[in-house]
N, C-alpha and C positions, 0 to 999 in steps of 0.2 A: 586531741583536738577534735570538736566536734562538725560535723560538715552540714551546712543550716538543710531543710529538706524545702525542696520545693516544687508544690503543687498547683496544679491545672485546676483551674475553677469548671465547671460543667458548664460544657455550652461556649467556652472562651474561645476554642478556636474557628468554630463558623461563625462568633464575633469578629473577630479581629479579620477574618478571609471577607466578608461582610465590608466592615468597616474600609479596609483598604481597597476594596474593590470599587466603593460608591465615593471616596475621596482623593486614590491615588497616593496617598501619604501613609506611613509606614509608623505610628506616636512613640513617644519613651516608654506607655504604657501595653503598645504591642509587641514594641520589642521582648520588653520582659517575659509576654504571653508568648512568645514565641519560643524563648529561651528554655520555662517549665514546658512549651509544647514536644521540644527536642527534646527534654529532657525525662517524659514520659512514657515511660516502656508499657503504657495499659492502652496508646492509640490505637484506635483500629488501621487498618491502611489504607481507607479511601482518604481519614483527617489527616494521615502519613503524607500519601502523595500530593495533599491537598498544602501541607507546609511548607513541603519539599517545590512546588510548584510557585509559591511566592516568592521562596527564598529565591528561587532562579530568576525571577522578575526583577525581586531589589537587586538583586549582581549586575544584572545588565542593564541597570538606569530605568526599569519603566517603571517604577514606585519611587516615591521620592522618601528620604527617612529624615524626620523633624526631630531635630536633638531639642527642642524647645518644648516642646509641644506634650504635655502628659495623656492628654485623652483628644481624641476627634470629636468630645460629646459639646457643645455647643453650652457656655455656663449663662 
């Protein structure tokens, strides 16, 4: 069975830290970004504490997360 790989775009996560910071919403398409973000062992650890630091925000309600929503980008 092969396990799909998945990669971090450059620049995605002071996207996404960015994005939720100036909307408060959390997208389907951050999530994901978050997901390759945990799942990348080349972070350095300021973008570390910087994920780790949101994820505690979304837990405790001060980000809202939009299962609707793919992108915060405005079409």
């Amino acid at each position: 069975m092969m396990i799909p790989c998945v990669q971090l775009l450059p620049g995605a996560t002071a996207e996404i830290l960015a994005s939720v910071a100036d909307t408060g919403v959390l997208t389907l398409g951050d999530r994901y970004g978050l997901m390759a973000a945990t799942l990348d062992e080349s972070l350095d650890e300021e973008e570390r504490r910087s994920v780790d630091r949101l994820i505690r925000r979304i837990v405790r309600g001060r980000v809202k997360v939009d299962s609707d929503r793919v992108s915060s980008m405005a079409i």
